[in-house]
C-alpha positions as CSV (number, residue, x, y, z in Angstrom):
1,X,0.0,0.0,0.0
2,X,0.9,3.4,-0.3
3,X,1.4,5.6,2.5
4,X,2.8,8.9,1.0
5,X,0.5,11.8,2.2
6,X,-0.8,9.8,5.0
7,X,-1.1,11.3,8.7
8,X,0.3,9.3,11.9
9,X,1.0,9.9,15.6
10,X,3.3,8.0,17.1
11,X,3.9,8.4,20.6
12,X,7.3,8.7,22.7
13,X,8.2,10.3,19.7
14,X,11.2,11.8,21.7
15,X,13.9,9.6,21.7
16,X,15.3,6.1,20.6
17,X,12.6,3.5,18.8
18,X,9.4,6.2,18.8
19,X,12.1,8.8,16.8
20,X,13.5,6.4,14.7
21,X,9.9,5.6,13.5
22,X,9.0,9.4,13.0
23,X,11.6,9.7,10.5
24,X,11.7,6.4,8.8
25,X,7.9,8.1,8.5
26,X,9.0,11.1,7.6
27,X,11.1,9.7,4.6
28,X,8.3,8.0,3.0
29,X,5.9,11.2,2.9
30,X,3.9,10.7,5.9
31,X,3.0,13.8,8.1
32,X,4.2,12.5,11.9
33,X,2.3,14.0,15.6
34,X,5.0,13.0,17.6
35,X,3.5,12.8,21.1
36,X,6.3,13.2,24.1
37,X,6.5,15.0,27.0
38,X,9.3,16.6,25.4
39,X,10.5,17.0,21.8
40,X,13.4,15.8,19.8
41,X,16.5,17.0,21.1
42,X,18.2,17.2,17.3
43,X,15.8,16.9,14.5
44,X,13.3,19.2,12.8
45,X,11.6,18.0,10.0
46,X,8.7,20.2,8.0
47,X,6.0,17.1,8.4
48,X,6.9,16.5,12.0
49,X,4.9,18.5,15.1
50,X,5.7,17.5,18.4
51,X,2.7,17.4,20.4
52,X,3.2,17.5,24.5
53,X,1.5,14.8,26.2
54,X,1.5,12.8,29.2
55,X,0.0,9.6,28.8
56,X,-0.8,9.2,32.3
57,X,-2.6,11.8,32.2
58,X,-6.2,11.4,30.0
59,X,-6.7,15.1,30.4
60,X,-3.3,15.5,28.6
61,X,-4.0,13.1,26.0
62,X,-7.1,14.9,25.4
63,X,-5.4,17.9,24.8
64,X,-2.4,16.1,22.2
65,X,-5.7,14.8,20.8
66,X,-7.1,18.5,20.0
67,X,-3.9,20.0,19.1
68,X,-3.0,17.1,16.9
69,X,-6.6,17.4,14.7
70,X,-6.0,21.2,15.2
71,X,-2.9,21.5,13.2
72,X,-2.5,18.9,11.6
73,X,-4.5,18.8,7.9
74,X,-5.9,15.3,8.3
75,X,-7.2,13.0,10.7
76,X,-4.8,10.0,11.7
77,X,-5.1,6.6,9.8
78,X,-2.1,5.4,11.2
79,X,-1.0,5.1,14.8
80,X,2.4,3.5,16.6
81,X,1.4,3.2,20.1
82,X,5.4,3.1,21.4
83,X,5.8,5.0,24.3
84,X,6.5,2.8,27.3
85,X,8.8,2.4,30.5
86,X,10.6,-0.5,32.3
87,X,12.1,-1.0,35.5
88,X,14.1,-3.4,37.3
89,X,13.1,-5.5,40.4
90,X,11.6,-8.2,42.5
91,X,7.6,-7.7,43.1
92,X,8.3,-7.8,46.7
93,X,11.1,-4.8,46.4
94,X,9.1,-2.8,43.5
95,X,7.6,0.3,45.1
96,X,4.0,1.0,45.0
97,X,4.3,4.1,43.1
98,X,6.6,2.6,40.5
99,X,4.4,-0.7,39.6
100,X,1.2,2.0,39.6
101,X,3.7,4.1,36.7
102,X,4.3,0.9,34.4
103,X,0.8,0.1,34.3
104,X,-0.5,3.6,34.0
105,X,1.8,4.8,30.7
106,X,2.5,1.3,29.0
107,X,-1.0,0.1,29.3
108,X,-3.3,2.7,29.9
109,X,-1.7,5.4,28.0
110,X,-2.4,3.1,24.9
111,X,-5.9,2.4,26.1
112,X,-6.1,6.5,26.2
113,X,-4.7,7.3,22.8
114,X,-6.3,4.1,20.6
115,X,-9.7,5.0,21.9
116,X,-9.9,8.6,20.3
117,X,-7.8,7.2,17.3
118,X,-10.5,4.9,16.3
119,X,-13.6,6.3,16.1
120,X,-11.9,8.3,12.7
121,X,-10.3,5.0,11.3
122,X,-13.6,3.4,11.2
123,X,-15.4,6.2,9.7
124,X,-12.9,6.0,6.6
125,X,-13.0,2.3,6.5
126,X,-9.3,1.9,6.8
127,X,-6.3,2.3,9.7
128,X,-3.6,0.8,11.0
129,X,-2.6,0.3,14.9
130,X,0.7,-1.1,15.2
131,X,1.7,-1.5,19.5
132,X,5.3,-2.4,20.3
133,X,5.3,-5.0,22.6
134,X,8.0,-7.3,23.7
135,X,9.4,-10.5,24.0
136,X,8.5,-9.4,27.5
137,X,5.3,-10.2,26.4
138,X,5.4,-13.7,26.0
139,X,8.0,-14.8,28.3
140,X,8.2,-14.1,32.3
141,X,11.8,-12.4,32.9
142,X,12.9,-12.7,36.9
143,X,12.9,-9.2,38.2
144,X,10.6,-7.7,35.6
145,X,7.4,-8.4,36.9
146,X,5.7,-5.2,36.6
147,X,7.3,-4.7,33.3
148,X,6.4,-8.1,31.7
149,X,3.0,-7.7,33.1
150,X,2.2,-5.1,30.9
151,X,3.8,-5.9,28.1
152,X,1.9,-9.8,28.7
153,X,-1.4,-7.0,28.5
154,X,-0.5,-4.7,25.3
155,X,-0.4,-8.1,23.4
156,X,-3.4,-9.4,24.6
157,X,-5.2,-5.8,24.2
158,X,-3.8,-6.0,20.1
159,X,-5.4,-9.3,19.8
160,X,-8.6,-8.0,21.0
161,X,-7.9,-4.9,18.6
162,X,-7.6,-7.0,15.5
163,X,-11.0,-9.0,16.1
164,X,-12.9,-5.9,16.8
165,X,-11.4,-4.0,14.5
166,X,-10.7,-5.8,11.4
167,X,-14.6,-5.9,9.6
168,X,-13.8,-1.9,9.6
169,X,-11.4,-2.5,7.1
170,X,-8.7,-1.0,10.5
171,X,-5.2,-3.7,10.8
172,X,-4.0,-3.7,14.6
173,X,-0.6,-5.4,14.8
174,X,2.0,-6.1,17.9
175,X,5.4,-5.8,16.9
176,X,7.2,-7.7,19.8
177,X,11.5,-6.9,19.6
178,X,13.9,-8.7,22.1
179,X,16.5,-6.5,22.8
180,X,17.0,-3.2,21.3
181,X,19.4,-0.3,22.0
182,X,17.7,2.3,23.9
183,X,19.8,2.8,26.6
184,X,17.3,0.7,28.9
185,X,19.6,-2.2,29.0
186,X,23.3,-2.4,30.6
187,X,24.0,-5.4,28.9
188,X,26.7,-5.3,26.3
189,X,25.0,-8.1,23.9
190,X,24.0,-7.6,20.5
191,X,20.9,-5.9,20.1
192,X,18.9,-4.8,17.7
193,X,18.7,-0.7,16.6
194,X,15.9,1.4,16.8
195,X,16.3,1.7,12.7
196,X,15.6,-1.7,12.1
197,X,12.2,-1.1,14.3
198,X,11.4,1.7,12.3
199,X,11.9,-0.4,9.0
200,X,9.4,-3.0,10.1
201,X,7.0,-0.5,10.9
202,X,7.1,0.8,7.4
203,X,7.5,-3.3,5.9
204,X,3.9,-3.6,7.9
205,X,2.4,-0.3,6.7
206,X,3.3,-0.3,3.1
207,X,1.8,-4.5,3.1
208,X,-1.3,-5.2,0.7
209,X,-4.4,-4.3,1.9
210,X,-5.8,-7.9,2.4
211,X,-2.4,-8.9,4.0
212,X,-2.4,-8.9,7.6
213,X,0.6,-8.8,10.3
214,X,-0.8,-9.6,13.5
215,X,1.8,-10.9,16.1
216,X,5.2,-9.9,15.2
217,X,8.4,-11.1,17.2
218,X,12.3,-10.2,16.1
219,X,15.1,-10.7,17.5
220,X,18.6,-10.2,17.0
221,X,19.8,-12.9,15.3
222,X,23.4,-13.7,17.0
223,X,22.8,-12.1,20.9
């Protein structure tokens, strides 16, 4: 499919896998909301707007929401629901506060987001939802409880996504990477690059209509 001259948001747009996908966007004529509480530190391109958001915060998402249909010419039909958080620790030692976090911006903040995305997508018959994931998602890690929790609930949400959305003509789709370099990791193993994200995103987008990715792992291939 083509996606020149389509409109997108992707969110945690800032930094690492969310700005990689922006301008891998970017580069194949798609006008990018990026939605972060903070913009790029180093690029500026004339079809990406940052749009501040917290998306803990529904009020704030509300608000990305209006500014985003505000200046931007076109409604969304394409949404990367990337932002997300991890930390490091046994369930017993997590605080409160910090489990509460997770939860709140990895799961709900998609829940926020998707649910004022959609309502457009199915008016035009056509969308497409990709949600990173992880192989988090699939596979209990000791010490990231909290984290694999809600990665265990963005693929099960996608799922649900897919069969409600798919009769609208909408494609939801979890991409699911092992290790990446985003500076959340110490290790020193071979991971994969935020680039190689973005060109899977665009692999997905720019399938045929009638052809589907739904559950998506990758991994690096020597780690």
């Amino acid at each position: 499919m083509n996606i020149q001259n389509r409109t997108a948001i992707v969110t945690g747009a800032s930094r690492g896998i969310g700005l990689a996908i922006s301008k891998a966007l970017n580069s194949e004529g798609v006008s990018v909301a990026g939605w972060s509480r903070t913009p790029p530190e180093t690029y500026e391109n004339n079809h990406f707007t940052h749009i501040a958001a917290d998306l803990t915060d529904e009020a704030s998402v509300e608000r990305a929401w209006q500014q985003t249909t505000d200046q931007l010419e076109d409604e969304p039909s394409i949404l990367v629901n990337n932002a997300g958080v991890g930390f490091r620790g046994e369930m017993e030692e997590t605080p409160s506060n910090r489990w509460h976090y997770l939860f709140a911006l990895n799961v709900h903040g998609l829940y926020y987001v998707s649910k004022r995305v959609i309502p457009g997508m199915k008016n035009r018959n056509e969308g497409h939802i990709i949600n990173i994931g992880s192989g988090a998602g699939t596979n209990g890690i000791a010490g990231m409880s909290a984290y694999c929790g809600t990665k265990y609930a963005v693929v099960g949400i996608t799922e649900s996504m897919h069969q409600e959305l798919r009769d609208f003509g909408i494609k939801a789709t979890c991409l699911s990477p092992g290790s990446v370099e985003t500076g959340f990791s110490g290790s020193n193993k071979n991971k994969l690059m935020p680039e190689d994200l973005a060109a899977s995103v665009i692999h997905m987008l720019k399938s045929p209509k009638n052809f589907h990715f739904t559950d998506v792992q990758v991994r690096p291939l020597q780690p």
